[in-house]
PDB file of N, CA, C and O in Angstrom:
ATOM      1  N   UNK A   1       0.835  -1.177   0.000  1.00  0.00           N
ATOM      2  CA  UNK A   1       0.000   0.000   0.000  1.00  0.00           C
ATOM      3  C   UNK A   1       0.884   1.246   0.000  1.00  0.00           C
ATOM      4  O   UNK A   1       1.896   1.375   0.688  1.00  0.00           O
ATOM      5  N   UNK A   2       0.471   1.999  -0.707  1.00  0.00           N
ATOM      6  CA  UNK A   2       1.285   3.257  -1.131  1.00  0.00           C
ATOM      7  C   UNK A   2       0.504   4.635  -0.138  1.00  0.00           C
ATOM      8  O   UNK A   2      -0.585   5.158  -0.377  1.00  0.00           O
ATOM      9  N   UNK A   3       1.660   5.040   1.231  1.00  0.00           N
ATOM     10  CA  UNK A   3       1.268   6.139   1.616  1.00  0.00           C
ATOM     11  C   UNK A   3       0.778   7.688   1.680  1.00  0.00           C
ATOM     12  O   UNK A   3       0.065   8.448   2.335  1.00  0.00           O
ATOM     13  N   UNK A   4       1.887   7.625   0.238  1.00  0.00           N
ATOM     14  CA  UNK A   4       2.489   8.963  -0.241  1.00  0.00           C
ATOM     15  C   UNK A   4       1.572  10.237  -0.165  1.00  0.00           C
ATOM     16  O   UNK A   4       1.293  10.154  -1.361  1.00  0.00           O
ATOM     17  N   UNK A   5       1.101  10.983   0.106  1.00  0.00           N
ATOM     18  CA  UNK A   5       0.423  11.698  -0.406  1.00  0.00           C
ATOM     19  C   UNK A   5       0.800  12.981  -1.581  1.00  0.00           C
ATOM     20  O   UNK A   5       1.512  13.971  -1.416  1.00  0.00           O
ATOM     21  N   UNK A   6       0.033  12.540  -2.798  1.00  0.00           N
ATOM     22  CA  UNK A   6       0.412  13.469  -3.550  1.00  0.00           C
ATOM     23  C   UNK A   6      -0.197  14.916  -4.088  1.00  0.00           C
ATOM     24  O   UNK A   6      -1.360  14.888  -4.491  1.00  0.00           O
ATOM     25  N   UNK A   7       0.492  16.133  -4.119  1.00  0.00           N
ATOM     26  CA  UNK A   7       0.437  17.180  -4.352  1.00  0.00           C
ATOM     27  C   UNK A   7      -0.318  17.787  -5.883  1.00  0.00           C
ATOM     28  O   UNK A   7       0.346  17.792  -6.919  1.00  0.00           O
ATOM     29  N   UNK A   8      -1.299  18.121  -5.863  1.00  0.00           N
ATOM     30  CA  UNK A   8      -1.501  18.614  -7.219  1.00  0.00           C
ATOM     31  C   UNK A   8      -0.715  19.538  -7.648  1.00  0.00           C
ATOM     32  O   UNK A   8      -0.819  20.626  -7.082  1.00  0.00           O
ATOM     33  N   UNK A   9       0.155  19.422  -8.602  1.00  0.00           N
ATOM     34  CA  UNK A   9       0.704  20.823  -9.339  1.00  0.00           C
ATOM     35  C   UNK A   9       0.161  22.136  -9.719  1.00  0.00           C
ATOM     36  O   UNK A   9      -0.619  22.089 -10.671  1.00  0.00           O
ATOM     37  N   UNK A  10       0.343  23.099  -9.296  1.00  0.00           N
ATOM     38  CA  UNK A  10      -0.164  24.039 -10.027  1.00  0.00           C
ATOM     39  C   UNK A  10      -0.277  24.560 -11.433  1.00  0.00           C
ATOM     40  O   UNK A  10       0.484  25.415 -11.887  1.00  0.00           O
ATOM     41  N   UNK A  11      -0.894  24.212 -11.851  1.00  0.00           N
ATOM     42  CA  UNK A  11      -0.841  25.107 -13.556  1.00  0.00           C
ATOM     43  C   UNK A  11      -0.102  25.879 -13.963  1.00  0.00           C
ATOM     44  O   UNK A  11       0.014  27.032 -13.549  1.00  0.00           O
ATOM     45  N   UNK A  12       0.610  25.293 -14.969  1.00  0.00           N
ATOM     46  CA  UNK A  12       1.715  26.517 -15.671  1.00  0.00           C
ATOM     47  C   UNK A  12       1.073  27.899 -15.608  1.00  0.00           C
ATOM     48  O   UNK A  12       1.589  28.781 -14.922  1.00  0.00           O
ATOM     49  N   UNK A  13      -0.114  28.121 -16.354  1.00  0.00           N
ATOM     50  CA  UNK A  13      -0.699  28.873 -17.056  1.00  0.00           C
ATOM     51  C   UNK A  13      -1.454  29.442 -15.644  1.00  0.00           C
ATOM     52  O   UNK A  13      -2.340  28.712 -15.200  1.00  0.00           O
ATOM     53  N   UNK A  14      -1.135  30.799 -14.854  1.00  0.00           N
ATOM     54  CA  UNK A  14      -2.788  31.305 -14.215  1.00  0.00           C
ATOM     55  C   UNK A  14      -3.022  32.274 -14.396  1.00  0.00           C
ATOM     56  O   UNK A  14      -2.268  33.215 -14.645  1.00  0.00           O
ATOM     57  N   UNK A  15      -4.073  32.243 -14.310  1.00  0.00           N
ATOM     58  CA  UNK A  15      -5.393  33.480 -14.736  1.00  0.00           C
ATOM     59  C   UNK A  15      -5.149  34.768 -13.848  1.00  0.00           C
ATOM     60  O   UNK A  15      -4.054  34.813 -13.286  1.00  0.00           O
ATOM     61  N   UNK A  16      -5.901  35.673 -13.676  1.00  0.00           N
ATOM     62  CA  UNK A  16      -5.356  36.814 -12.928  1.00  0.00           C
ATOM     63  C   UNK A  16      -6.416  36.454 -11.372  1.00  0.00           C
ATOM     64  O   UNK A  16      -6.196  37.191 -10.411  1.00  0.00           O
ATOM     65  N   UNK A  17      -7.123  35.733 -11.265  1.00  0.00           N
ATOM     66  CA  UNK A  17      -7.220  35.209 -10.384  1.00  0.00           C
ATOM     67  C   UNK A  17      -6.538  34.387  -9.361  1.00  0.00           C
ATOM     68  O   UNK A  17      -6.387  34.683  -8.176  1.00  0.00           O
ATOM     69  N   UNK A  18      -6.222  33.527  -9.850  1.00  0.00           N
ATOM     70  CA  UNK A  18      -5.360  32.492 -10.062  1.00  0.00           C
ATOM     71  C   UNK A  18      -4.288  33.690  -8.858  1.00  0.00           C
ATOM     72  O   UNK A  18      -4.365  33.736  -7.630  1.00  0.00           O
ATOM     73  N   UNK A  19      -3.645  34.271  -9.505  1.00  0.00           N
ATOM     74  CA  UNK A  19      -2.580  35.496  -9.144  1.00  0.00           C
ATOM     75  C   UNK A  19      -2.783  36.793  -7.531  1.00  0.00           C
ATOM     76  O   UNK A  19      -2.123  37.344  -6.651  1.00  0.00           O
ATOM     77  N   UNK A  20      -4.033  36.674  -8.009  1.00  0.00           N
ATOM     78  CA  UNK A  20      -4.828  37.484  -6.700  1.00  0.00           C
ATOM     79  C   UNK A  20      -4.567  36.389  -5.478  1.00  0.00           C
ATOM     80  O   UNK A  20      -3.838  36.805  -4.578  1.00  0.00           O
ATOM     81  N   UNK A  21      -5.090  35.011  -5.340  1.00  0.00           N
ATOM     82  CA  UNK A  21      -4.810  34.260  -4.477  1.00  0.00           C
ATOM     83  C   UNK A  21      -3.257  34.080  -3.981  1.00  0.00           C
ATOM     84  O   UNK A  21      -2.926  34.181  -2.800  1.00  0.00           O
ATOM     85  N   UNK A  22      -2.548  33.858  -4.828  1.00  0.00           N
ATOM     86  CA  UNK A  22      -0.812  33.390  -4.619  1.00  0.00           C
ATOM     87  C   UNK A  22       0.055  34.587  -4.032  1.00  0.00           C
ATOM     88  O   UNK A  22       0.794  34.626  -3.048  1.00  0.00           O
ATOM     89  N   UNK A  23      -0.289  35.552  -4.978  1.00  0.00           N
ATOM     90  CA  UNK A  23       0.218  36.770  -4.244  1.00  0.00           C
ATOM     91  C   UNK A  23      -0.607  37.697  -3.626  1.00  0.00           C
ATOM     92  O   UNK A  23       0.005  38.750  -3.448  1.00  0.00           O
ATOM     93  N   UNK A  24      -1.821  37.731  -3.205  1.00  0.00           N
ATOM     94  CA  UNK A  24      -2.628  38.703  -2.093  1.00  0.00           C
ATOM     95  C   UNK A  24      -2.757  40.091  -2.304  1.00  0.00           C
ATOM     96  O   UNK A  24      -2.926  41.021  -1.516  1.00  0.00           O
ATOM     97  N   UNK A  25      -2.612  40.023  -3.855  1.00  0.00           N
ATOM     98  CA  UNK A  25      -2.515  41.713  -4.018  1.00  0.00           C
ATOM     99  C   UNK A  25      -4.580  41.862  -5.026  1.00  0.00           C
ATOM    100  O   UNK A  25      -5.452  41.001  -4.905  1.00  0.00           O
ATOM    101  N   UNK A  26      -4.651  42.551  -5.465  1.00  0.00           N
ATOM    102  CA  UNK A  26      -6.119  42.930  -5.902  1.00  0.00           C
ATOM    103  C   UNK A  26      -5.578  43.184  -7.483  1.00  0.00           C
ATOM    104  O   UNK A  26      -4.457  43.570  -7.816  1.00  0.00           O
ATOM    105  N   UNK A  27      -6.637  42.871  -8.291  1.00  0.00           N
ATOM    106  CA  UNK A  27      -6.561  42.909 -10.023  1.00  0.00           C
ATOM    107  C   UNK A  27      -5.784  44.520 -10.079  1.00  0.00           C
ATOM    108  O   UNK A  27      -4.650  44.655 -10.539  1.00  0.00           O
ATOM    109  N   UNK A  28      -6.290  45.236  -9.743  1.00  0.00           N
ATOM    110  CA  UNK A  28      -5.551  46.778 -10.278  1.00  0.00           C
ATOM    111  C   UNK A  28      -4.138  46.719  -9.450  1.00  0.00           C
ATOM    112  O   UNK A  28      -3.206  47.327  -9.976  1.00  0.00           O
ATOM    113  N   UNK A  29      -3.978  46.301  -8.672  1.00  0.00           N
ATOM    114  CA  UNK A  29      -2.458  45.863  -8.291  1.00  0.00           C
ATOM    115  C   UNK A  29      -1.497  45.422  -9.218  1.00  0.00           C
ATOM    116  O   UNK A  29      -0.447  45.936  -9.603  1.00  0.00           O
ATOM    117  N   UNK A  30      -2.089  44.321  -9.511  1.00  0.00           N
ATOM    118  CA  UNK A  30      -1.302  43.429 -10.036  1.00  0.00           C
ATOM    119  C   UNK A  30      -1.243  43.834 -11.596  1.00  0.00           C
ATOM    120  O   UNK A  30      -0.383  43.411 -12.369  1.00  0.00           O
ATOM    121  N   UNK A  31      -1.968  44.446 -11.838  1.00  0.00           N
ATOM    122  CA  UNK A  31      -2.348  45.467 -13.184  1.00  0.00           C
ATOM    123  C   UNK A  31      -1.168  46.785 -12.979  1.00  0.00           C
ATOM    124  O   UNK A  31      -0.400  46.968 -13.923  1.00  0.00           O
ATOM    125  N   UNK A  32      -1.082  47.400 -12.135  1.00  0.00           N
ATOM    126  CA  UNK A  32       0.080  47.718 -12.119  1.00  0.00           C
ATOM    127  C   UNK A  32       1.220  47.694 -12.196  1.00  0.00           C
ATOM    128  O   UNK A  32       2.041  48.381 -12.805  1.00  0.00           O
ATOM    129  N   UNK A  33       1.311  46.388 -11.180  1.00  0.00           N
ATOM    130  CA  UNK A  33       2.881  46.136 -11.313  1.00  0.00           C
ATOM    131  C   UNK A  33       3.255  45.340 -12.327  1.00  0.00           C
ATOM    132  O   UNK A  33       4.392  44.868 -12.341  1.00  0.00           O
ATOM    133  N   UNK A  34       2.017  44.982 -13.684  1.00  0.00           N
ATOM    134  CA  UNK A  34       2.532  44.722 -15.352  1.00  0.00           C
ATOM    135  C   UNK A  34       2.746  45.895 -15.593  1.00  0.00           C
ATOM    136  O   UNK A  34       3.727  45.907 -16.336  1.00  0.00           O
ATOM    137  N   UNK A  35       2.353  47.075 -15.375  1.00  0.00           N
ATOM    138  CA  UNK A  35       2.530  48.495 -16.039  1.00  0.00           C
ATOM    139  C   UNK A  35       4.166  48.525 -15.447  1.00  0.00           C
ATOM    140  O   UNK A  35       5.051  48.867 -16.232  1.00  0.00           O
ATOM    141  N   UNK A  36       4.439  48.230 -14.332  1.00  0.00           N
ATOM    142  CA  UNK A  36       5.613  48.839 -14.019  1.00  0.00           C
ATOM    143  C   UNK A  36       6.954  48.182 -14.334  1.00  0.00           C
ATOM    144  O   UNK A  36       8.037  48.762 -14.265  1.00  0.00           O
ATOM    145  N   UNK A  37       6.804  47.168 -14.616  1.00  0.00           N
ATOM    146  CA  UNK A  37       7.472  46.167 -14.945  1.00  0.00           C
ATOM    147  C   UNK A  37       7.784  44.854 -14.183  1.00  0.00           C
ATOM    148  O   UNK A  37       8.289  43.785 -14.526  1.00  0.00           O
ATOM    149  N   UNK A  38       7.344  45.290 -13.143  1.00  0.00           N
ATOM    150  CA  UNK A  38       7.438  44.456 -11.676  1.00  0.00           C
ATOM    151  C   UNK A  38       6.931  43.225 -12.103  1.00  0.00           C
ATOM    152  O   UNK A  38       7.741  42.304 -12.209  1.00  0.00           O
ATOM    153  N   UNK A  39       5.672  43.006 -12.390  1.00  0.00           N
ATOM    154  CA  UNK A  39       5.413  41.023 -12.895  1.00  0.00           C
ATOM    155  C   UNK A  39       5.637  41.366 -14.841  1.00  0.00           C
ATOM    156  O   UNK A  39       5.669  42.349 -15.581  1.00  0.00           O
ATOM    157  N   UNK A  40       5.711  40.327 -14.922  1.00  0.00           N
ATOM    158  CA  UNK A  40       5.809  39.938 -16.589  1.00  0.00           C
ATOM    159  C   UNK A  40       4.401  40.615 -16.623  1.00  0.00           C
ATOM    160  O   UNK A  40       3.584  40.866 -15.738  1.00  0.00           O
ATOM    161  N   UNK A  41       4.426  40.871 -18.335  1.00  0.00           N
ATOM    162  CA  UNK A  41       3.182  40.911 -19.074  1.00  0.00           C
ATOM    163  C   UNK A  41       2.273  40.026 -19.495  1.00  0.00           C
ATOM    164  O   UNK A  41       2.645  39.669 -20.613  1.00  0.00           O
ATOM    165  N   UNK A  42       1.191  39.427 -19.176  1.00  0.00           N
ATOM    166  CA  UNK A  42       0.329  38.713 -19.663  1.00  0.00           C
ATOM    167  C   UNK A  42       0.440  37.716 -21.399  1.00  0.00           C
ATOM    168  O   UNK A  42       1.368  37.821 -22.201  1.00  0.00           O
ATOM    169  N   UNK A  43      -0.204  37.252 -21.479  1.00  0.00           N
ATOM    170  CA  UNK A  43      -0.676  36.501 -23.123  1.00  0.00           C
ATOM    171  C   UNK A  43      -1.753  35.759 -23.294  1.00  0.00           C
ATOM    172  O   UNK A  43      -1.837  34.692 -22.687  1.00  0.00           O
ATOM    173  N   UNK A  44      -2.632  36.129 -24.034  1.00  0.00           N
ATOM    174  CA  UNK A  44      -3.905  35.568 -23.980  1.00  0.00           C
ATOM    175  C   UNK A  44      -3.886  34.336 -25.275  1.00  0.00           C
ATOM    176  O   UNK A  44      -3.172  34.244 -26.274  1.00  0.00           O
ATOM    177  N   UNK A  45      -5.041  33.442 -24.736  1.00  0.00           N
ATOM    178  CA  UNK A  45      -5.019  32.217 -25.444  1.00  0.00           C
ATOM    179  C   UNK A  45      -6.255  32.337 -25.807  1.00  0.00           C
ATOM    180  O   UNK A  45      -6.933  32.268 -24.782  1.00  0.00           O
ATOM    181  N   UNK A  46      -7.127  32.527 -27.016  1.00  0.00           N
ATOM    182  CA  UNK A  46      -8.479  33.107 -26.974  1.00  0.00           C
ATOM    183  C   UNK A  46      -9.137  33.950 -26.501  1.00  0.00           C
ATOM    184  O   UNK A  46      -9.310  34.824 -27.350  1.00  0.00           O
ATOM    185  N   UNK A  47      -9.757  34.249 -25.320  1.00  0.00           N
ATOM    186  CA  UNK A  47      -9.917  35.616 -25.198  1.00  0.00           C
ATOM    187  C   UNK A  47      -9.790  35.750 -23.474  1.00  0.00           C
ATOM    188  O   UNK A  47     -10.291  36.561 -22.695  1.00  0.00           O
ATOM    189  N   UNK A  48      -9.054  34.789 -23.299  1.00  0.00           N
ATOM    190  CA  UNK A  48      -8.396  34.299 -21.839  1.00  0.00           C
ATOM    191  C   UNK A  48      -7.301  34.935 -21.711  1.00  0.00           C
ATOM    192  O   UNK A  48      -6.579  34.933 -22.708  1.00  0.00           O
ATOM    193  N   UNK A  49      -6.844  35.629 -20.558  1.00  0.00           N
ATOM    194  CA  UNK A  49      -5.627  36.587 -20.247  1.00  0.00           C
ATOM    195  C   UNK A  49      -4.699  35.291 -19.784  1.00  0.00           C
ATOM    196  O   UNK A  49      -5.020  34.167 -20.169  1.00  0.00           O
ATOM    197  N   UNK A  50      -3.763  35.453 -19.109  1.00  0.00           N
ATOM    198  CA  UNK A  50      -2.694  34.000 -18.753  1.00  0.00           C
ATOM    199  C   UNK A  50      -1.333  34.681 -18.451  1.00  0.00           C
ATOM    200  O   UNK A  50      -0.920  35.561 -19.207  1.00  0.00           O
ATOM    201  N   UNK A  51      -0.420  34.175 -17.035  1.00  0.00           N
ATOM    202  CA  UNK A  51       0.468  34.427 -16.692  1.00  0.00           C
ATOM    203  C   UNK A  51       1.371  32.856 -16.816  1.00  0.00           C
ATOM    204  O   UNK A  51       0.905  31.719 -16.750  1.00  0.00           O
ATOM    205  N   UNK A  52       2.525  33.206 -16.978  1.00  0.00           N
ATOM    206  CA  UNK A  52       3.036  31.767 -17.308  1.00  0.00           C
ATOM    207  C   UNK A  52       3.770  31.762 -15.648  1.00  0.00           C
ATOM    208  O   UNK A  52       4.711  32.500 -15.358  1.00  0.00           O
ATOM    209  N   UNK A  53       3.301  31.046 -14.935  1.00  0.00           N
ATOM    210  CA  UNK A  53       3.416  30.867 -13.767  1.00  0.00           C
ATOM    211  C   UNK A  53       5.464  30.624 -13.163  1.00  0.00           C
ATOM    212  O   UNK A  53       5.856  30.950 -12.042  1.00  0.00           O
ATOM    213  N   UNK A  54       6.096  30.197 -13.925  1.00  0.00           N
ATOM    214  CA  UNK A  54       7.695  29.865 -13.855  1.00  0.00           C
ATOM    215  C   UNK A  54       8.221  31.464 -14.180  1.00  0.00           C
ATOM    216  O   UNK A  54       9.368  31.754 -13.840  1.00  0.00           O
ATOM    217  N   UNK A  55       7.234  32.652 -14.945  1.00  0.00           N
ATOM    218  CA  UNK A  55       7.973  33.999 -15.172  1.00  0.00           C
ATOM    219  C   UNK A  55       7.566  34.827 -13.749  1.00  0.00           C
ATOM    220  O   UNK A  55       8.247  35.629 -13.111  1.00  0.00           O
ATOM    221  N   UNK A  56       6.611  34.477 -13.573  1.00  0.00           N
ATOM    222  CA  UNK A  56       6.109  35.005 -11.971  1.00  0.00           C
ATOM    223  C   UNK A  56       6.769  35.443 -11.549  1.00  0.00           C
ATOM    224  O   UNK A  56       7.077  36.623 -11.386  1.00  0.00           O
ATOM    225  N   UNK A  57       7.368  33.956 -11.098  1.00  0.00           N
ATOM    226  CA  UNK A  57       7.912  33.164  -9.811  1.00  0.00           C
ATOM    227  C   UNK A  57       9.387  33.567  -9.993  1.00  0.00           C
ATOM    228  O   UNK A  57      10.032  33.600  -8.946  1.00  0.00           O
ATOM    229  N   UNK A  58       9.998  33.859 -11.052  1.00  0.00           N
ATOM    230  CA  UNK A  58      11.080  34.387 -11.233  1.00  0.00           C
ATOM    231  C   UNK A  58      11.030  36.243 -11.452  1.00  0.00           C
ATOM    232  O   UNK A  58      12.058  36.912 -11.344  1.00  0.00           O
ATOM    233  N   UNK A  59      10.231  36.605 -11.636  1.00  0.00           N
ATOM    234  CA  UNK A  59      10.161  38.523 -11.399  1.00  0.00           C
ATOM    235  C   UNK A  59       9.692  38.322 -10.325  1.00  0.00           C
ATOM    236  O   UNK A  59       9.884  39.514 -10.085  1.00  0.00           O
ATOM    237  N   UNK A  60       9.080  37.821  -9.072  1.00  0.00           N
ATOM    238  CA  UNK A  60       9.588  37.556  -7.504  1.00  0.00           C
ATOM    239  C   UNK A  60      10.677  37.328  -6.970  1.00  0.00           C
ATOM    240  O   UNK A  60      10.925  38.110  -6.052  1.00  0.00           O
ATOM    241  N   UNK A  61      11.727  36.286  -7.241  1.00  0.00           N
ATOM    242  CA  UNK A  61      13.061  36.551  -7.110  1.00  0.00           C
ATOM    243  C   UNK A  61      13.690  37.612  -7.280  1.00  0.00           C
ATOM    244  O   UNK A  61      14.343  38.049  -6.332  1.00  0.00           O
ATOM    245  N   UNK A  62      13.669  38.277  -8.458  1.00  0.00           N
ATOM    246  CA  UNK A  62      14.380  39.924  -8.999  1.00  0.00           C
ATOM    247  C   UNK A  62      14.085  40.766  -7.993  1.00  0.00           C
ATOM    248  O   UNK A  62      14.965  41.434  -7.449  1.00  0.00           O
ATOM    249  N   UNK A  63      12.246  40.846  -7.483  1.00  0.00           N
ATOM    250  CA  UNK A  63      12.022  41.591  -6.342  1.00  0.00           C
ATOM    251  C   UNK A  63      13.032  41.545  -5.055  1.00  0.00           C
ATOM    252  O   UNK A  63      13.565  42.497  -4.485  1.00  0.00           O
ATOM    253  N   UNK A  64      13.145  39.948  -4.734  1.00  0.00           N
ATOM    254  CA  UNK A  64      14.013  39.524  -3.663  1.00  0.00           C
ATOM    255  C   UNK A  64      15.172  39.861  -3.582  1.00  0.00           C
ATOM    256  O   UNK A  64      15.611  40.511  -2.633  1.00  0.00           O
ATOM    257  N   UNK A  65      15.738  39.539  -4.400  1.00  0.00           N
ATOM    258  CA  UNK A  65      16.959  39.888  -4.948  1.00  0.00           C
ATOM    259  C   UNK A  65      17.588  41.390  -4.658  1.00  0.00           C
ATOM    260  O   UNK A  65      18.581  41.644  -3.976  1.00  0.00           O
ATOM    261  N   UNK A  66      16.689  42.358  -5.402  1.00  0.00           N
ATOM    262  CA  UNK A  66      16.873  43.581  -5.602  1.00  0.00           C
ATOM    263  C   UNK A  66      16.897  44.414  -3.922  1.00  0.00           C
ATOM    264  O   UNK A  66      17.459  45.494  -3.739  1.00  0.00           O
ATOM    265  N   UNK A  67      16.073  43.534  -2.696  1.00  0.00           N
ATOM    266  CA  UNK A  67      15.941  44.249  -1.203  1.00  0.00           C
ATOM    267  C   UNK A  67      17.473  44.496  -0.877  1.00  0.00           C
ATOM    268  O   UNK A  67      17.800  45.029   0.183  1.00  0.00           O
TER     269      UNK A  67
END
């Protein structure tokens, strides 16, 4: 019998929702800090907005980085 418990991955791809939850900031926030350069810019897949979740997570480091 296998104990393991396993982790769902998160989705490459999240929504700006998706984004509101992980990082705790509000849509015009996070709408900002694409204006500012602070998170990557978006790309939509039909008429779906989309953050590629690995560019995030790395313009969070730069933040880190940069204290």
């Amino acid at each position: 019998m296998n104990n393991t418990i396993s982790a769902t991955p998160l989705p490459i791809y999240q929504t700006i929702k998706d984004l509101e939850g992980f990082l705790g900031l509000s849509r015009s926030t996070i709408r900002r800090r694409v204006a500012d350069g602070t998170l990557p810019t978006p790309f939509k897949i039909g008429h779906r907005t989309f953050w590629d979740r690995n560019e995030v997570l790395a313009a969070l480091a730069d933040v880190k980085a940069a204290r």
